[in-house]
N, C-alpha and C positions, 0 to 999 in steps of 0.2 A: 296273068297269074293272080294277083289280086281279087278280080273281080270271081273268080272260078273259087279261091277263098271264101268272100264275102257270100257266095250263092250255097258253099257247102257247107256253111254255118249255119246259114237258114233252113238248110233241107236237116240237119242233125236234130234242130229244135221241132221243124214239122213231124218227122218223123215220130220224135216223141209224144206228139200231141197230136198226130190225125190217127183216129182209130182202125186199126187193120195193117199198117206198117209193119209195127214193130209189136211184140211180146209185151207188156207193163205189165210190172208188180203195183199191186195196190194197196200192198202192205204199207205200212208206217213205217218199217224199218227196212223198204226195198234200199238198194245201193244205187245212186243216183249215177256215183261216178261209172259203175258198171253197166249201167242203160246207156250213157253217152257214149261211151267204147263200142258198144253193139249198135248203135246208131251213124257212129263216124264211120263202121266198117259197110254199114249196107250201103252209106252215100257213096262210099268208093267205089262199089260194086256198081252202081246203079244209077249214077249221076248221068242224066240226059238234058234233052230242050225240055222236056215236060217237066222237070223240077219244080219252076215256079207255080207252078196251077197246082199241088201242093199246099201253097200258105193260103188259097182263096177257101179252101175247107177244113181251116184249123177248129176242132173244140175246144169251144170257150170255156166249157167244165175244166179241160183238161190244161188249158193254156193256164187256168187260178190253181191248181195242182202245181204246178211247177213253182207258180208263186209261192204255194205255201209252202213249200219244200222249202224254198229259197229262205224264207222269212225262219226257216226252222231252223236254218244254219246261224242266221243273224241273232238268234234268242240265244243260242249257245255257247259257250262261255269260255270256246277255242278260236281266239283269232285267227291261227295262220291256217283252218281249217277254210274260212272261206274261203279261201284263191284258189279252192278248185272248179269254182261256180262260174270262175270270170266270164269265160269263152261261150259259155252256155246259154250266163244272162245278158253279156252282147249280142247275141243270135238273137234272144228270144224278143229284143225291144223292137226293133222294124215290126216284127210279127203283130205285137200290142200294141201297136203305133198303129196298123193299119185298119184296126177295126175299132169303130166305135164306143162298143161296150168294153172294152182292154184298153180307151186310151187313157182313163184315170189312171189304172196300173202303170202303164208307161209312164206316165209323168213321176209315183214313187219310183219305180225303179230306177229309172234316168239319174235322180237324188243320189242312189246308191251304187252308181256303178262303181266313184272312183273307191268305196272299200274295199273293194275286190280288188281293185290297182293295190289299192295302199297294203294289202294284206299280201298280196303276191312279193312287192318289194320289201318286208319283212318277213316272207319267207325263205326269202332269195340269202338274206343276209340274218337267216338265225342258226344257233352252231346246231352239226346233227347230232339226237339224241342218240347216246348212249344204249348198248342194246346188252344186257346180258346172255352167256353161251346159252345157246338155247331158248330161249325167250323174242316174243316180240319187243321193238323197241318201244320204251314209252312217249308221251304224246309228248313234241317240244315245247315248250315253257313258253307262255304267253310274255311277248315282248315288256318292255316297262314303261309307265307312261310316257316316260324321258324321252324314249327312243321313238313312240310316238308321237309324240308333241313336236318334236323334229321334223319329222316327216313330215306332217301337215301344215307344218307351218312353211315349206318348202314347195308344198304343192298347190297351196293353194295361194300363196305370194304371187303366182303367174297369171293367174285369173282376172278376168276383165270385169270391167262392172255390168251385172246381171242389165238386159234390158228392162226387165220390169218393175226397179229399183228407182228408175228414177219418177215415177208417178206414186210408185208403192209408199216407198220408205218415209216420206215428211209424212204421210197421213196415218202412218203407224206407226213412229215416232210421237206424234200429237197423243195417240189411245195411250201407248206406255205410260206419258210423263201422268196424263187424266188418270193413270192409275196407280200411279208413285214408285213406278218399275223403271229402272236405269232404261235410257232409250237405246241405245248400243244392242239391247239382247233384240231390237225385231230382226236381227239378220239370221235369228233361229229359224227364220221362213226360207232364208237361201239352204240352209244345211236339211231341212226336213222335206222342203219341194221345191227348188230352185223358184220360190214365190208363184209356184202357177195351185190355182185355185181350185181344179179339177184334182190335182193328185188323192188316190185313195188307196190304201193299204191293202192286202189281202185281211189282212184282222179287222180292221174296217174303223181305224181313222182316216177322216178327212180333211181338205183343206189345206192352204198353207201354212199351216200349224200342227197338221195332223192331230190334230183332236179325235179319241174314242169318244162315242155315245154319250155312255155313264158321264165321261170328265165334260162333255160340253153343255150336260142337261146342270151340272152342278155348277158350272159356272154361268149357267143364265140364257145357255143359247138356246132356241127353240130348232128339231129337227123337221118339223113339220108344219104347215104344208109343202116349207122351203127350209133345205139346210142352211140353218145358218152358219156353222163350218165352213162353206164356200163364201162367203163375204168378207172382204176384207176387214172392215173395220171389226165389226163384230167378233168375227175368228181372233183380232188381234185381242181385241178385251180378252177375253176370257182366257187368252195364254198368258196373258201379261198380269191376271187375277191366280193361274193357277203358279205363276213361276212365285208371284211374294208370297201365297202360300207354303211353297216348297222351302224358299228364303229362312220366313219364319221358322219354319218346320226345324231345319237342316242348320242354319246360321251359316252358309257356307255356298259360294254361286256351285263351286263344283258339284259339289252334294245335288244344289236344287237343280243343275240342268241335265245329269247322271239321272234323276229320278223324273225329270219332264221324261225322260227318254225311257226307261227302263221299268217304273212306277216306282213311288215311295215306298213300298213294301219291299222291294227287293234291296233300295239303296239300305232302308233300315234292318234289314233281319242282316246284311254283311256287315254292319258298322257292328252289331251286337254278338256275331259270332268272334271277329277278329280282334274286338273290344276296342275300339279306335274311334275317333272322328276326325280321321284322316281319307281326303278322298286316295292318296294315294295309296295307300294302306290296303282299299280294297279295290281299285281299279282295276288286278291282272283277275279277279273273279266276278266284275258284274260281264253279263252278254255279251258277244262279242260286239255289236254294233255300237252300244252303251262304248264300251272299250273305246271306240274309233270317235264317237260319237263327241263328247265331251272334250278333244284335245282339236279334232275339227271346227267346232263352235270355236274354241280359246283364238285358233289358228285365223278365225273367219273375222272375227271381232277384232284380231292386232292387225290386219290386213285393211279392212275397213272402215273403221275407227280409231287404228291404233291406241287400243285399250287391253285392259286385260281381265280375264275372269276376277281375279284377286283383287282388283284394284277398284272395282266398281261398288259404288254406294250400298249401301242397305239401303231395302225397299221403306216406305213410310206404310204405317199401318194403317189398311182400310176397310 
């Protein structure tokens, strides 16, 4: 039974993603969860031995479609809205895992499976909204950081220490301190690509840091004729340049690692609509991934280090 799961999760995602299966909308605003419905029903229909020969002709066009879908859901500012991706974007990793050009993807996604966990089990336990006669119900109320800070720091207390960590971390600890950045924050490489160097975004940061473009030319990295996003030390400089930037920016780790994550532009236009310079103040309306994002890091760091966002130095100015 397992395995006849594990095989029909994959034929839901190929399905989606080999052209001639299934029906896709290519609209912006198709219903994702309605293509998965229609896709669980034809695997029931039609689940054979030739299933797997299937994922050997997946399009790659269409396999970064999915991604960006996915990543559309992580930009929006309904957390308990991702846990409908969960099952999807389990399926869809084997599948970007097996092919070369899809395994960067794999390695971000992999990063983000457990928000789907962590969003399912706050959905599991949020009350149901309120629906007036006649009306649709409105959208439940984004959890509060409390209740996520809870969470992650329970989930991720279990975790073992990363393999790559132990060659990683002293040599990107050394770039922090060379940059007057608390050493504690390089473990933002576990929370953003479990430290593997390969990981690349469908938006298109790279690296164990997930650097854009724009932020790694301005902190000094050349992308050409080699990324240097994919290099450790270097990737590390220039997060460890752009976080006391943010420091500066924000006076606040919350604030500057909400905006490594989200951009400064968005942590600032909510601080100025809500009138606050409190991260919690506007937590339940940055992103949703932002949302998860920032009490993961907190949870990653008392786990690690046992330290905490609040408690770590101000950067030295360089």
């Amino acid at each position: 039974m397992g395995y006849y799961v594990f095989v029909k999760l994959h034929v839901t995602l190929a399905i989606l993603l080999v052209p001639g299966c299934i029906a896709m909308s290519q609209t912006d605003d198709a219903n994702l969860s309605d293509m998965l419905d229609a896709a669980q029903r034809w695997a029931q229909d039609n689940l054979d031995e030739d299933v797997l020969k299937a994922l050997q002709s997946v399009d790659q066009s269409r396999v970064r479609e999915f991604l960006r879908r996915f990543q559309d859901y992580l930009k929006g500012d309904q957390v308990l809205d991702v846990a409908q991706l969960k099952d999807a974007a389990s399926a869809v990793l084997p599948v970007l895992e097996a092919h070369d050009e899809t395994r960067p993807y794999a390695a971000w996604l992999r990063a983000r499976l457990d928000y789907l966990d962590a969003a399912d089990e706050l959905k599991s336990a949020a009350p149901r909204p309120k629906a007036e006669p006649g009306k649709p119900p409105l959208p439940a109320a984004n959890p509060s950081y409390l209740a996520e800070q809870k969470l992650w720091i329970r989930k991720v207390s279990r975790r073992p220490w990363p393999k790559a960590a132990d060659s990683l971390v002293p040599k990107l600890k050394s770039v922090f301190n060379r940059e007057g950045v608390p050493e504690a924050l390089v473990w933002l490489a576990e929370v953003e690509s479990g430290f593997d160097p390969r990981a690349r975004s469908p938006a298109g940061a790279v690296g164990m840091f997930q650097l854009m473009p724009a932020t790694a030319k301005q902190c000094g990295l050349s992308l050409w004729p080699r990324d240097q996003r994919g290099q450790a030390e270097p990737a590390a400089q220039a997060a460890a340049k752009l976080l006391r930037q943010l420091y500066l920016k924000f006076g606040d780790w919350r604030l500057a690692v909400a905006a490594y994550n989200s951009g400064a532009g968005t942590v600032l236009r909510l601080l100025q609509r809500y009138q606050t310079k409190s991260f919690e103040r506007i937590a339940p309306h940055l992103p949703a991934e932002t949302q998860m994002y920032v009490p993961k890091v907190e949870a990653t760091l008392l786990h690690r280090e046992g330290c905490e966002l609040a408690t770590l130095k101000a950067p030295t100015v360089g």
